[in-house]
Backbone as a printed PyTorch tensor [residue, N CA C, xyz], in Angstrom:
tensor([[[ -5.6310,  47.0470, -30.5380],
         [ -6.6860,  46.1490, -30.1260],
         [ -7.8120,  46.2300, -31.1440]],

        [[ -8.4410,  44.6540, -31.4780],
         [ -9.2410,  45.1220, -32.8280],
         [-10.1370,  45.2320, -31.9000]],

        [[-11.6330,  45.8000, -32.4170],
         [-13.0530,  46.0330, -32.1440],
         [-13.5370,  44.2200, -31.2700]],

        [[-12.9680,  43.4250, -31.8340],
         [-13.8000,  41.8340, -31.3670],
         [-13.2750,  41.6310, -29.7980]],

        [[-11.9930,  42.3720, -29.5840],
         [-11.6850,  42.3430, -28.4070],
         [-12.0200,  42.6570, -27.4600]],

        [[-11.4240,  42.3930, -25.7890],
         [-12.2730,  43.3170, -24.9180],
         [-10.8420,  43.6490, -23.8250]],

        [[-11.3120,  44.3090, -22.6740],
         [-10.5320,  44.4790, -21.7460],
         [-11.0970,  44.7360, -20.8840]],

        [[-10.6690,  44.3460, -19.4940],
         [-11.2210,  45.4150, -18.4270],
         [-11.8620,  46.4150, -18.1820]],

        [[-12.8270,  47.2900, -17.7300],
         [-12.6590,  48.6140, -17.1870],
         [-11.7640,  49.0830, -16.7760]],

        [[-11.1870,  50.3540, -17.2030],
         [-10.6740,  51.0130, -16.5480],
         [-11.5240,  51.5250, -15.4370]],

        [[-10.8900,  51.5390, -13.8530],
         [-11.0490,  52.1390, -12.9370],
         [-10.8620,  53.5540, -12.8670]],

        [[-10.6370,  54.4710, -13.8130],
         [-10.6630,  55.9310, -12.8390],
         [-11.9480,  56.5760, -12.8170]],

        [[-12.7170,  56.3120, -13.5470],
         [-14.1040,  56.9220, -13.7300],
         [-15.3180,  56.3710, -12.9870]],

        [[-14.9700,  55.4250, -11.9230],
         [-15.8400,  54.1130, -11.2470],
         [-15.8930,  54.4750, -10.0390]],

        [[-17.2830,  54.0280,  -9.1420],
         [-17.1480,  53.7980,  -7.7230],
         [-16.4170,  53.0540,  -7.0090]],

        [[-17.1200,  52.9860,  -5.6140],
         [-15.4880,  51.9510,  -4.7540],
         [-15.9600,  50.9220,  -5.3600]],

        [[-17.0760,  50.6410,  -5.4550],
         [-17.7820,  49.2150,  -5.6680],
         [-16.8810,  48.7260,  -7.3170]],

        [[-17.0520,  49.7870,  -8.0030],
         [-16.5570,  49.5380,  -9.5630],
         [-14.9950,  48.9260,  -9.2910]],

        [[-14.8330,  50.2010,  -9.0740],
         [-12.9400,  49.6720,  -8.7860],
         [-12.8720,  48.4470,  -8.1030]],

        [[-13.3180,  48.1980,  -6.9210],
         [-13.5190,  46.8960,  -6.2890],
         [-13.2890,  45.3780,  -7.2410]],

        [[-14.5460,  45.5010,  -7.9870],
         [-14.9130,  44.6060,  -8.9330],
         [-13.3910,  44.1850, -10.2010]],

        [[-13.4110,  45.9630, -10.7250],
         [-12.5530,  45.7030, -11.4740],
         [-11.2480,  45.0920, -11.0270]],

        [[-10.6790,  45.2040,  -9.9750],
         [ -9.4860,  44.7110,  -9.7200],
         [ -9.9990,  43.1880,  -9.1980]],

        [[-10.6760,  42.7410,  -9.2170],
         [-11.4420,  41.2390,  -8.8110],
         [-11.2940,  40.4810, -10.2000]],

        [[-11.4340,  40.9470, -11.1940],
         [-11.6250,  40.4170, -12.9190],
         [ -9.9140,  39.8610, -12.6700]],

        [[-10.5060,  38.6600, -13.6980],
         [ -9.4410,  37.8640, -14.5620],
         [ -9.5790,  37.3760, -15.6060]],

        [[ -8.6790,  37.3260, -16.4390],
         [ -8.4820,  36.4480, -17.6080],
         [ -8.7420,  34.9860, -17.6350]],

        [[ -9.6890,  34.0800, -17.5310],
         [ -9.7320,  32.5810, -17.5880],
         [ -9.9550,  31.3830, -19.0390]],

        [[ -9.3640,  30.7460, -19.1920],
         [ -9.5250,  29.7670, -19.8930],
         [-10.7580,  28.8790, -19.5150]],

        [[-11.6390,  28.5790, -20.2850],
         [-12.6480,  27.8470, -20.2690],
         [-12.4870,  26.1770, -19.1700]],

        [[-10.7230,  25.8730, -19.4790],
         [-10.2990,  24.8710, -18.6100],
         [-10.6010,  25.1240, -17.0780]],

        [[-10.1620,  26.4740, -16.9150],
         [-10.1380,  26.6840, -15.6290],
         [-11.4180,  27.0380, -14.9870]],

        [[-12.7080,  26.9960, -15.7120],
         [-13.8360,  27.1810, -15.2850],
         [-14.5170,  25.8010, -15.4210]],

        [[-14.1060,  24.4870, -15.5740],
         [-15.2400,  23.0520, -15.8820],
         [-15.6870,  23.3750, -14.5730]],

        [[-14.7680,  23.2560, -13.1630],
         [-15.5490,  23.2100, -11.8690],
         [-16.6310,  23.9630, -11.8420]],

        [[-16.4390,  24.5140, -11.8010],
         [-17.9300,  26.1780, -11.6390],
         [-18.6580,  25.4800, -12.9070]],

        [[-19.0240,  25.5350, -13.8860],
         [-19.8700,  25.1060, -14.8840],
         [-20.3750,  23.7910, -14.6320]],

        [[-19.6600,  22.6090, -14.0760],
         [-20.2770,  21.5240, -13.5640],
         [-21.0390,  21.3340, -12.2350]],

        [[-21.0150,  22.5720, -11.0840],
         [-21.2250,  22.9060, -10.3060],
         [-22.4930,  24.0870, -10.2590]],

        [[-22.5690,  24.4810, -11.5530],
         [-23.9600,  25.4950, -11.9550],
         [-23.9690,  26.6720, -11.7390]],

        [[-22.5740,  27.0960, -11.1370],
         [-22.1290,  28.3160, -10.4430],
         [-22.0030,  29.2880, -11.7980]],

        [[-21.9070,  29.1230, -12.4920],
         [-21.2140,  30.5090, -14.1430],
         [-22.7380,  30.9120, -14.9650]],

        [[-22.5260,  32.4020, -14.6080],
         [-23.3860,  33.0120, -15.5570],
         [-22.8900,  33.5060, -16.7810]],

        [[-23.2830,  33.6480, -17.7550],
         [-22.5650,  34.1210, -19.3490],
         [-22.8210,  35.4960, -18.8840]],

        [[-22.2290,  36.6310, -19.6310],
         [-22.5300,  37.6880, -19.8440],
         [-22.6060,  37.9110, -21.0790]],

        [[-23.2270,  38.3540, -22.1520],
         [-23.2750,  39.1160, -23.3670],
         [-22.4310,  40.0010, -23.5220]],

        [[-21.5300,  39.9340, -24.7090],
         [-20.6160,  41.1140, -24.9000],
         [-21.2160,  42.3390, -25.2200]],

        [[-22.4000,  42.9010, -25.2860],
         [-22.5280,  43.8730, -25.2480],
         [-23.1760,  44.5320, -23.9250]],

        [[-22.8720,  43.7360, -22.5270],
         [-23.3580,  44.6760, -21.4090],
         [-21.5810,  44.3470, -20.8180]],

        [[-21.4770,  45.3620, -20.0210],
         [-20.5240,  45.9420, -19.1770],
         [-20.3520,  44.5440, -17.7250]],

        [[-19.4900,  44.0350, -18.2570],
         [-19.7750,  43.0760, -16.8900],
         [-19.6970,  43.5590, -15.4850]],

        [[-18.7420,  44.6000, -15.5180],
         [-18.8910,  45.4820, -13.7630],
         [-20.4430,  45.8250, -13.7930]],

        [[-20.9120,  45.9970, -14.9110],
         [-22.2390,  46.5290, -14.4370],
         [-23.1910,  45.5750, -14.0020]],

        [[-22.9090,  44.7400, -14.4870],
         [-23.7090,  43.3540, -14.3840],
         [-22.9050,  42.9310, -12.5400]],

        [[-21.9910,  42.9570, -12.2920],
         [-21.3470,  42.3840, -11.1830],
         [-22.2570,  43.1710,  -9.7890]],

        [[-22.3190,  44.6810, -10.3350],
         [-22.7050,  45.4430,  -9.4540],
         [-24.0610,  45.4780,  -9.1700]],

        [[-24.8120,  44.9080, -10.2000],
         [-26.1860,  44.7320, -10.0640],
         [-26.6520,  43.5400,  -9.2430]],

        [[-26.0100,  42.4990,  -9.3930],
         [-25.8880,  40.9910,  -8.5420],
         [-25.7200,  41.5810,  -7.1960]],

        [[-24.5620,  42.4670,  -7.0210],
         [-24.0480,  42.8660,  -5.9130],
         [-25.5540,  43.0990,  -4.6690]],

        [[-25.6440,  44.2300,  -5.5280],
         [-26.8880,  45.1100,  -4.9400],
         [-28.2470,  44.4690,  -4.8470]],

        [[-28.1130,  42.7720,  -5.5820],
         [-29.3640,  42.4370,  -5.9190],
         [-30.6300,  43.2690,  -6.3600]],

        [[-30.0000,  43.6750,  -7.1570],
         [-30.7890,  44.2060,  -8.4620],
         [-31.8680,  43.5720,  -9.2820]],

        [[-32.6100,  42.7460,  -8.7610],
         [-33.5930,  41.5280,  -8.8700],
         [-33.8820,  42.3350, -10.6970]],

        [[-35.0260,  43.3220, -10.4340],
         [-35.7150,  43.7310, -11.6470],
         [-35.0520,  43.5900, -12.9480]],

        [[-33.5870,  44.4070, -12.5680],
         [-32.8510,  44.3890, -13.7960],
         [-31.7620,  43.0040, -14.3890]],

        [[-31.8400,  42.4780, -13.0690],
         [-31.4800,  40.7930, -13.7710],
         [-32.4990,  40.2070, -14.0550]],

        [[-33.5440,  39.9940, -14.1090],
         [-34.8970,  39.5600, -14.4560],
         [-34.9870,  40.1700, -15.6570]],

        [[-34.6760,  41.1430, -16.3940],
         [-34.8530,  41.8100, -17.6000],
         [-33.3420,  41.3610, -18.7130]],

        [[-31.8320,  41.1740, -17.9160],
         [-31.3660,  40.8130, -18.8300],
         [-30.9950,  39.1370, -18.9520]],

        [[-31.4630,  38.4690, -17.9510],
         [-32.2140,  37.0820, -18.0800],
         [-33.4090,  36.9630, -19.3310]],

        [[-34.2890,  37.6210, -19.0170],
         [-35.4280,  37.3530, -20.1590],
         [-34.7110,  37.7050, -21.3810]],

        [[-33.8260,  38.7420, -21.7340],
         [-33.4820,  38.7260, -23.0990],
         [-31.7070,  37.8720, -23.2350]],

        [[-31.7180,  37.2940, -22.6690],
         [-30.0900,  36.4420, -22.3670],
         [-29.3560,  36.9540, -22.9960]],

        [[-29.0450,  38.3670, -22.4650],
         [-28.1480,  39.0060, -21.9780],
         [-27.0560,  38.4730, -20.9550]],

        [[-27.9790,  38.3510, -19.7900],
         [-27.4100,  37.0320, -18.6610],
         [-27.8700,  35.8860, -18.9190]],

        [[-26.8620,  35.1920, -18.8730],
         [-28.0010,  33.6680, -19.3740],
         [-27.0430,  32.3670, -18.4650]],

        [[-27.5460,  31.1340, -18.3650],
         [-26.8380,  30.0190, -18.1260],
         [-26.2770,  29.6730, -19.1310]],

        [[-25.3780,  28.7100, -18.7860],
         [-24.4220,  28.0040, -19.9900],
         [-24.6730,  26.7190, -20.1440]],

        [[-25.5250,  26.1690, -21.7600],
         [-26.0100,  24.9170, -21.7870],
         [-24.7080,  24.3910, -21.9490]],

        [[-25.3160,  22.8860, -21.9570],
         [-24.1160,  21.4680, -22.8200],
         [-23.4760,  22.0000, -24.0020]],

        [[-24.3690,  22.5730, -24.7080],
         [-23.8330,  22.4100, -26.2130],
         [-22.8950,  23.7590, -26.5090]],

        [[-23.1580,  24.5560, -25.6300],
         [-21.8690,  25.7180, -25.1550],
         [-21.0950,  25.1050, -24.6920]],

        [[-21.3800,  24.5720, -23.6220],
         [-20.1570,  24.1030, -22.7240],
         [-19.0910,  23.4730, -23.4670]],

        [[-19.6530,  22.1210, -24.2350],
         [-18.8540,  21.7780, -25.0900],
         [-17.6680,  22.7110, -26.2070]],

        [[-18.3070,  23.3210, -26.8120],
         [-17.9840,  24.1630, -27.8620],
         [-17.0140,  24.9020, -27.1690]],

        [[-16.8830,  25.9730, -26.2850],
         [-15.7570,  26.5550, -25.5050],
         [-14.9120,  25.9510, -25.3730]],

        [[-15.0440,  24.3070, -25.0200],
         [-13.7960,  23.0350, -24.0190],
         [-12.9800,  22.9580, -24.9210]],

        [[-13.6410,  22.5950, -26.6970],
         [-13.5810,  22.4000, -27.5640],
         [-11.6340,  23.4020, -28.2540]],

        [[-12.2520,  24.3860, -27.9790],
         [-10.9860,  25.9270, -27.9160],
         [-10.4620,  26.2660, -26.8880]],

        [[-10.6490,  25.7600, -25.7190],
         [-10.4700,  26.0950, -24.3000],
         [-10.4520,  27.9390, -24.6600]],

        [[-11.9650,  28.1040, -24.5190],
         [-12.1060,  29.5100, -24.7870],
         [-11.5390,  30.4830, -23.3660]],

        [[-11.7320,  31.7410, -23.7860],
         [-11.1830,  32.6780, -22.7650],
         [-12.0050,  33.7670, -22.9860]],

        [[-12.2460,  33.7940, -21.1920],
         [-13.0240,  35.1180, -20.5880],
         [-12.4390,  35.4050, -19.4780]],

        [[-13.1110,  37.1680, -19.5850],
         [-13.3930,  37.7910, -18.4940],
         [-13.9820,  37.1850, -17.2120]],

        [[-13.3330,  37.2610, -16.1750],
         [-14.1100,  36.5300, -15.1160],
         [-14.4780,  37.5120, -13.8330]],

        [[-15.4410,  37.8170, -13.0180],
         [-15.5150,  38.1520, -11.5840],
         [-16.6340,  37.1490, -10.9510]],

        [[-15.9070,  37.3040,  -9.4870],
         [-17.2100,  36.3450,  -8.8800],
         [-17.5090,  37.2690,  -8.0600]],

        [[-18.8820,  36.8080,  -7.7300],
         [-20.2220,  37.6400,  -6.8980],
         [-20.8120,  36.4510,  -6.9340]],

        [[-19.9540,  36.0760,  -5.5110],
         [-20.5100,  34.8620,  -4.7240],
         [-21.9750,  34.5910,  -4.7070]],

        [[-22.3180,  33.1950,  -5.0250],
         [-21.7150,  32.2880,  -5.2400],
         [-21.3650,  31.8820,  -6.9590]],

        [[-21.8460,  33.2460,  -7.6470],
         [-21.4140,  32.2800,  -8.9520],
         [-20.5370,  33.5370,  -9.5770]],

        [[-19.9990,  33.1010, -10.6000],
         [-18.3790,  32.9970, -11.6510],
         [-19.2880,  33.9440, -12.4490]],

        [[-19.1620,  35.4260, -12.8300],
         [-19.6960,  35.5850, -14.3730],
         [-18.1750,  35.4900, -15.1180]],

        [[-18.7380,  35.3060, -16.8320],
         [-18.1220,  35.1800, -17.1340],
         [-18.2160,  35.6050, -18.8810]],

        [[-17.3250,  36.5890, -19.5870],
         [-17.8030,  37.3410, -20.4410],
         [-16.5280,  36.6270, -21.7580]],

        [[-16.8510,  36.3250, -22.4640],
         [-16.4970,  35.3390, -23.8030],
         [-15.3140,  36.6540, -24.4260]],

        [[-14.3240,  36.8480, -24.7930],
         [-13.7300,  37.7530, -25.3760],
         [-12.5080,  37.3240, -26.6500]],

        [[-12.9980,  36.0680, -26.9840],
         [-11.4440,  36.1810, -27.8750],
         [-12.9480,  36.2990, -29.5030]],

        [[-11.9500,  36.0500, -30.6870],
         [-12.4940,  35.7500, -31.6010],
         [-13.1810,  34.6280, -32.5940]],

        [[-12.3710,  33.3470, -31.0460],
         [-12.0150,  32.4190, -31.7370],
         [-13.4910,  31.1150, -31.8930]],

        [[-14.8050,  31.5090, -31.6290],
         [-15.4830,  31.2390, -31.9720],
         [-16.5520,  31.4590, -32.9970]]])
């Protein structure tokens, strides 16, 4: 696996909540997310935060610390001109939901 890649968490080192999450993640094609993105439901994640961690923070409503990786879009919405660009490659991410919205963490190279 090169460095640009990603994978899952492994679950053995995680809470119930972690493990939870982690077995919730999927692999999605950008196709399979237009609904949720036209619907306003998908948050980006930044490849450099831990998306269980991010899942678990939503979870817990963790207001402060999504308010902090919002301000530095870390977490961010997904404009048009993303949106496009992904459709474009029918990109592929990491996915968990923490109702009501889709995160969703960018992992190939191919952008």
């Amino acid at each position: 696996m090169s460095s640009g890649e990603s994978r899952p968490p492994q679950p053995t080192h995680l809470d119930a909540l972690a493990r939870q999450l982690v077995a919730q993640t999927a692999p999605l094609n950008w196709s399979d997310l237009a609904r949720q993105y036209a619907s306003g439901r998908l948050l980006g994640v930044a490849r450099s935060l831990d998306l269980i961690v991010v899942g678990k923070a939503m979870h817990h409503d963790d207001s402060d610390q999504l308010v902090a990786w919002l301000k530095n879009k870390l977490v961010f919405t997904i404009d048009d001109r993303q949106a496009i660009k992904w459709q474009r490659i029918d990109a592929c991410f990491w996915t968990v939901v923490i109702a009501p919205f889709v995160l969703i963490q960018h992992w190939t190279n191919n952008d």
